[in-house]
C-alpha positions as a Markdown table, in Angstrom:
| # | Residue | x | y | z |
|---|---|---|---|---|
| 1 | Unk | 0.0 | 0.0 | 0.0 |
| 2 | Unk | 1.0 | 3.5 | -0.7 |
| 3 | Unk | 0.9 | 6.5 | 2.0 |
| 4 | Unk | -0.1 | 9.4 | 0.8 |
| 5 | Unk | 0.3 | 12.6 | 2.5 |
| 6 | Unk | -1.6 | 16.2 | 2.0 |
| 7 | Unk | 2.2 | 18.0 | 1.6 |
| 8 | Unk | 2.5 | 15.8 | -1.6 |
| 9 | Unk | -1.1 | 17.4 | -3.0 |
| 10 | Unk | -0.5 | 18.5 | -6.9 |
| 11 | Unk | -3.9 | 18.6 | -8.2 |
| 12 | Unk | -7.6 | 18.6 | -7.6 |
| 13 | Unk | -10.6 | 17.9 | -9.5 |
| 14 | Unk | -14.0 | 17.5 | -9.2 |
| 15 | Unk | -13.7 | 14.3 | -8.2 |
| 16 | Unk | -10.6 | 13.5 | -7.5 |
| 17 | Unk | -7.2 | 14.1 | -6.3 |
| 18 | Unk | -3.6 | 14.2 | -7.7 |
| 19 | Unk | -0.3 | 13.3 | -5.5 |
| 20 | Unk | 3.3 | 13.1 | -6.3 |
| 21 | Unk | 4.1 | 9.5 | -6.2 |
| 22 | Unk | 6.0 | 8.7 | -2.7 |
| 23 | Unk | 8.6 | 6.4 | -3.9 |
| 24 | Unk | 9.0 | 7.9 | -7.7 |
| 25 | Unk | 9.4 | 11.4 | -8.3 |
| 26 | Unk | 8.3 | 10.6 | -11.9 |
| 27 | Unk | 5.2 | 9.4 | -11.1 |
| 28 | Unk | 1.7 | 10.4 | -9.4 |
| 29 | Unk | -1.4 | 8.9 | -7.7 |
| 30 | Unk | -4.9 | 10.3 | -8.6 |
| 31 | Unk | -7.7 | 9.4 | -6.1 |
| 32 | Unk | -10.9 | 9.2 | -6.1 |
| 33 | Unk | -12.6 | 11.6 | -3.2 |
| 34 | Unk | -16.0 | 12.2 | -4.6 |
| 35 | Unk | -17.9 | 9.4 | -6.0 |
| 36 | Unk | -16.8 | 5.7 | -7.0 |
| 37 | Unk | -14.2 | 4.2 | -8.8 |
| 38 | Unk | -15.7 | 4.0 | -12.6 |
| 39 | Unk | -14.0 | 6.5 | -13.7 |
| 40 | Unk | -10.5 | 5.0 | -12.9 |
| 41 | Unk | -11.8 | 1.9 | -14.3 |
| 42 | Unk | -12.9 | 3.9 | -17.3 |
| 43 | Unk | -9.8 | 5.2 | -17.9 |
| 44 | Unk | -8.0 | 2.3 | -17.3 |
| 45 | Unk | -9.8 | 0.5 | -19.9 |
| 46 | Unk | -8.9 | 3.3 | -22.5 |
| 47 | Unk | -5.6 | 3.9 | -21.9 |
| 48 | Unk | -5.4 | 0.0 | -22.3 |
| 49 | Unk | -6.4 | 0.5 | -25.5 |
| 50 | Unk | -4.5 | 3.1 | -26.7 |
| 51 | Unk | -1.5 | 0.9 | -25.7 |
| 52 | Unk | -1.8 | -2.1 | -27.4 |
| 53 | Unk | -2.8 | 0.4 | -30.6 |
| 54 | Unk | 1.3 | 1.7 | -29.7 |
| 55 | Unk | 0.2 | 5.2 | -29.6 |
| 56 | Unk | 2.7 | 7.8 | -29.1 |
| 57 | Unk | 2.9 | 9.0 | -25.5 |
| 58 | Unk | 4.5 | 12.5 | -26.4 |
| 59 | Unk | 1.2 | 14.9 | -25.1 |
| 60 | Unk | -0.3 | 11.8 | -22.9 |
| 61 | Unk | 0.6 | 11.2 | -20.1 |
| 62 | Unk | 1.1 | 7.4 | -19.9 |
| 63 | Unk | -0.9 | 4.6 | -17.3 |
| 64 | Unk | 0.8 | 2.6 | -14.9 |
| 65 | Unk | -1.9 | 1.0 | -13.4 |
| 66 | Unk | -3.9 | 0.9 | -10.3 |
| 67 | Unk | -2.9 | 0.8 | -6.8 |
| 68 | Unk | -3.9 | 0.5 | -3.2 |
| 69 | Unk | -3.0 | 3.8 | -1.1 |
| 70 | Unk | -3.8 | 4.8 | 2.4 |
| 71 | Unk | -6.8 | 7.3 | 0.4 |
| 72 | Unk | -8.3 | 4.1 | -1.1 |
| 73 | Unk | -8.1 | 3.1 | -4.9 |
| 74 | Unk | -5.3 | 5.0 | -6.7 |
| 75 | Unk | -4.4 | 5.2 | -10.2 |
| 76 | Unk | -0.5 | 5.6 | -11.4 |
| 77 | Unk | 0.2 | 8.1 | -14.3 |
| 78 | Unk | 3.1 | 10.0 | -15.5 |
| 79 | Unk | 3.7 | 13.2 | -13.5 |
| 80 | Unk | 4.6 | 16.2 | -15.8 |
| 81 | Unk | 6.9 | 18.7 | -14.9 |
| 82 | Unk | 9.5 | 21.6 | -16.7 |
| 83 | Unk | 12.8 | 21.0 | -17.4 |
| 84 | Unk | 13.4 | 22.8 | -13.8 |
| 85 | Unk | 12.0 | 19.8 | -12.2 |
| 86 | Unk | 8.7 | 22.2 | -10.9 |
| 87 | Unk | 5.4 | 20.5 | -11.7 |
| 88 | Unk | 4.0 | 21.7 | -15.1 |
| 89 | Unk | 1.3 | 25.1 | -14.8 |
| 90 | Unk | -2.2 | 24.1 | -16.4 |
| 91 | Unk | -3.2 | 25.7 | -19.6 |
| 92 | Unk | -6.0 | 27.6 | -17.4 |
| 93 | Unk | -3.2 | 29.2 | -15.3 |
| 94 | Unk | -1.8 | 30.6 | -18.4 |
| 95 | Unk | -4.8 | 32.0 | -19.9 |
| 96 | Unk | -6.3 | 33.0 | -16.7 |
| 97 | Unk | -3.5 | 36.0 | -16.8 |
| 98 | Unk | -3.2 | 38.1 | -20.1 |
| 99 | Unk | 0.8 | 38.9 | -19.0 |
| 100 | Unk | 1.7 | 35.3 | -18.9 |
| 101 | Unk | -0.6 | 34.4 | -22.2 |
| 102 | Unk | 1.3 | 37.2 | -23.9 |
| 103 | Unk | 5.0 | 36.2 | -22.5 |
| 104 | Unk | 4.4 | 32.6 | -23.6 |
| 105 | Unk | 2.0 | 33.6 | -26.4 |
| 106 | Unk | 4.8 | 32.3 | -29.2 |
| 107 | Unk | 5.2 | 29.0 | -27.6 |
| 108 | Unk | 1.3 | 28.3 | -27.0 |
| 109 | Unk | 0.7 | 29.1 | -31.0 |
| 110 | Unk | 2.8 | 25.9 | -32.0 |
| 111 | Unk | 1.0 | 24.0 | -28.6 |
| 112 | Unk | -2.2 | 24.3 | -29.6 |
| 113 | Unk | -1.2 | 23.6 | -33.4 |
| 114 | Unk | 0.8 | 20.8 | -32.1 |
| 115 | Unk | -1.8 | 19.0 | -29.7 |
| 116 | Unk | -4.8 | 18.6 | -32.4 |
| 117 | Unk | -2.6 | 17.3 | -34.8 |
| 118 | Unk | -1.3 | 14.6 | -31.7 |
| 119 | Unk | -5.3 | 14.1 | -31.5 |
| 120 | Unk | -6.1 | 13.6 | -34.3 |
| 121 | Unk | -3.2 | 11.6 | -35.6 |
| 122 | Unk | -3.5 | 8.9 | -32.6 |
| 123 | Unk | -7.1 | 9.2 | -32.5 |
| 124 | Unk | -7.1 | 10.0 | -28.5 |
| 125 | Unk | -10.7 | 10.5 | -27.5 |
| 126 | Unk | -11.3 | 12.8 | -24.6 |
| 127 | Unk | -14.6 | 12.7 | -22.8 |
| 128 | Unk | -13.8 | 16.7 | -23.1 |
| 129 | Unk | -11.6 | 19.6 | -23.4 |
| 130 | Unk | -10.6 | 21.5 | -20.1 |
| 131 | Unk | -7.7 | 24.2 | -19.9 |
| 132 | Unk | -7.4 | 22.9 | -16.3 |
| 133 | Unk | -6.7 | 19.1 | -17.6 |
| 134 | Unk | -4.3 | 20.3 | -20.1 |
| 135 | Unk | -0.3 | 21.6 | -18.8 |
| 136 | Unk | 1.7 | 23.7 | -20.7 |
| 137 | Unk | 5.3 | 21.6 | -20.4 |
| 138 | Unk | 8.5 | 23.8 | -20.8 |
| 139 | Unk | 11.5 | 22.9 | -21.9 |
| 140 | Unk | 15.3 | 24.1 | -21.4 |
| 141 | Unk | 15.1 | 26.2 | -24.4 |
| 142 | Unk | 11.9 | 28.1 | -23.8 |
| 143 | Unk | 10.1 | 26.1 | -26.1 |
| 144 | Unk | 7.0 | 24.0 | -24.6 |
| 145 | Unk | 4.1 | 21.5 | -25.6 |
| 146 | Unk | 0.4 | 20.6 | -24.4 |
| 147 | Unk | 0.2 | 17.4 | -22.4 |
| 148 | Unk | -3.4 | 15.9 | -21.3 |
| 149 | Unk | -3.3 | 14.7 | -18.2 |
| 150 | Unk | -7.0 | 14.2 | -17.2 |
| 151 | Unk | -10.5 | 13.0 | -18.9 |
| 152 | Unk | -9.1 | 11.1 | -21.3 |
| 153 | Unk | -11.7 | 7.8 | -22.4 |
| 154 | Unk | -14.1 | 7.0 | -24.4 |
| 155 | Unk | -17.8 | 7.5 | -22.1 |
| 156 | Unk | -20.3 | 6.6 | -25.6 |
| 157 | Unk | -23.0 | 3.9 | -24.9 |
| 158 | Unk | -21.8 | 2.4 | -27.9 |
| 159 | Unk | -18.2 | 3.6 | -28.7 |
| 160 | Unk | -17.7 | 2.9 | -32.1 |
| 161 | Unk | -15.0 | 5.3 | -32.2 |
| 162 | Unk | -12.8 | 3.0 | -30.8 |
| 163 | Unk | -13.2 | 1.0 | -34.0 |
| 164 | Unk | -13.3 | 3.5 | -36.8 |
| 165 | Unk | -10.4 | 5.5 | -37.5 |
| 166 | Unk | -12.3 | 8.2 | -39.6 |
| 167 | Unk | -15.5 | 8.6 | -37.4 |
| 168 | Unk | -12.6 | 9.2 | -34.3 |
| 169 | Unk | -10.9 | 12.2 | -36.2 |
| 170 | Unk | -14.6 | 13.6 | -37.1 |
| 171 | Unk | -15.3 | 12.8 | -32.8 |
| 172 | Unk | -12.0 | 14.6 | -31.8 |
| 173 | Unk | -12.4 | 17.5 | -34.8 |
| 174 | Unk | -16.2 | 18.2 | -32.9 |
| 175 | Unk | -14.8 | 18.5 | -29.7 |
| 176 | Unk | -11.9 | 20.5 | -30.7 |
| 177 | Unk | -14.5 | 23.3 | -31.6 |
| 178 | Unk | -16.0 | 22.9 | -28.8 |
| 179 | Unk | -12.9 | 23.3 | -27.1 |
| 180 | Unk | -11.8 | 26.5 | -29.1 |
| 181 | Unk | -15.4 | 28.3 | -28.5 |
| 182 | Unk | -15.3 | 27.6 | -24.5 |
| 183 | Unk | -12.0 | 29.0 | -24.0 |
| 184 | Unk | -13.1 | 32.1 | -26.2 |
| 185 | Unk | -16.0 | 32.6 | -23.9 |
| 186 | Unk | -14.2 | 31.8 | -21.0 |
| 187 | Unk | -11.3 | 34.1 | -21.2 |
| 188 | Unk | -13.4 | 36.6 | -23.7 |
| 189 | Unk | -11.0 | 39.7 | -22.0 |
| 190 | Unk | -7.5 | 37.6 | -22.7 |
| 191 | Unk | -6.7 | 39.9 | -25.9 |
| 192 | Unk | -3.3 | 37.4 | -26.2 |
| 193 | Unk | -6.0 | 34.9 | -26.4 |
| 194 | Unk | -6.9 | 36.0 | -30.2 |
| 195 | Unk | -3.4 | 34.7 | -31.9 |
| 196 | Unk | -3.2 | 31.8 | -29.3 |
| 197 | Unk | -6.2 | 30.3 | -31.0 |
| 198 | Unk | -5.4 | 32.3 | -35.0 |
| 199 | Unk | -8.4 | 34.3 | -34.9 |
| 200 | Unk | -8.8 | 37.4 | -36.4 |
C-alpha cells in the first residue's frame, strides 16, 4: 500500500485528487474523493487500448496502473513537470493572466497547433476539453508542448470510435471546436487569447 500525505497534494478535481508519487518522483497517484471508482476503471480500460494500438505517448501522459493507497483506490500516471523539475502550470493558469498568455503567447501558437494534430493523428478521444486538464510543459530552451493529463476515455454507450479511424478524427475535430469556442468565452477579456487560437 502506498501512504499518501496532503504535503505531496499536486492537483484537484472535481472528483478527484492528484499526488506526487511517494517512492517515484516521476510518477503520481490520482484518487478518487467524490464518487466511485468507474472513472479510474474507465480510464483504465482506454488507456489500455491506446496501448496495445502503440500510440505515441508524447502529449499523454502514460498509465501505470492501479494501486492500493492509504486514500483508497489510486491510479498511477506520468507526472509532468519543466525541465526545472517544478510540476508543469495548467493551460488555465496561463490563460487565466493576459501577461503570462502574452510572455508565452509564441510557444502556445505551436502547442495548440501541435496538440490537435497529436489528437487527431493517434485518435485519442477525450470525454472533453478542459484548460485545467491540459499543462503547458517547458523545456530548457523556452520552447514547450500541451500534455493531457486528465478526462481522457471513451464515455459513448456504444463507442464505435474506438473502432473506426475516420469517425474518431470527425469525434475529436467536434470536440476540438467545442474546445476552441469555451475558451473564447471563458477568457473573452484575454486579448493574447486572439493569436493563441489564430483568430482574427
Amino acid at each position: 500500500m502506498l501512504y499518501l500525505d496532503n504535503c505531496a497534494l499536486v492537483g484537484r478535481g472535481l472528483h478527484r485528487e492528484c499526488y506526487a508519487h511517494p517512492m517515484n518522483s516521476d510518477l503520481c497517484v490520482k484518487v478518487v474523493v467524490a464518487g466511485n471508482s468507474d472513472e479510474n476503471r474507465r480510464e483504465a480500460a482506454y488507456y489500455q487500448r491506446l496501448s496495445r494500438r502503440g500510440i505515441s505517448w508524447e502529449m499523454l501522459t502514460r498509465f501505470h496502473g492501479l494501486v492500493e493507497t492509504s486514500l483508497g483506490e489510486g491510479a498511477v500516471f506520468d507526472l509532468v513537470r519543466d525541465s526545472d523539475g517544478s510540476v508543469s502550470k495548467t493551460l488555465a493558469s496561463y490563460l487565466e493572466c493576459d501577461a503570462l498568455t502574452s510572455l508565452h503567447r509564441q510557444v502556445l501558437v505551436q502547442a495548440m497547433q501541435n496538440l490537435k494534430e497529436y489528437l487527431l493523428l493517434n485518435r485519442v478521444v477525450t470525454m472533453t476539453l478542459k484548460p485545467k486538464n491540459i499543462l503547458l510543459q517547458l523545456n530548457p530552451a523556452g520552447d514547450g508542448k500541451l500534455v493531457i493529463v486528465d478526462n481522457v476515455a471513451n464515455s459513448d454507450f456504444i463507442p464505435i470510435t474506438n473502432y473506426s479511424a475516420r469517425l474518431a478524427r470527425r469525434k475529436i475535430e467536434r470536440k476540438w471546436r467545442r474546445f476552441d469556442n469555451s475558451l473564447r468565452c471563458q477568457y473573452v477579456h484575454n486579448s493574447a487569447l486572439v493569436e493563441v487560437l489564430g483568430l482574427d
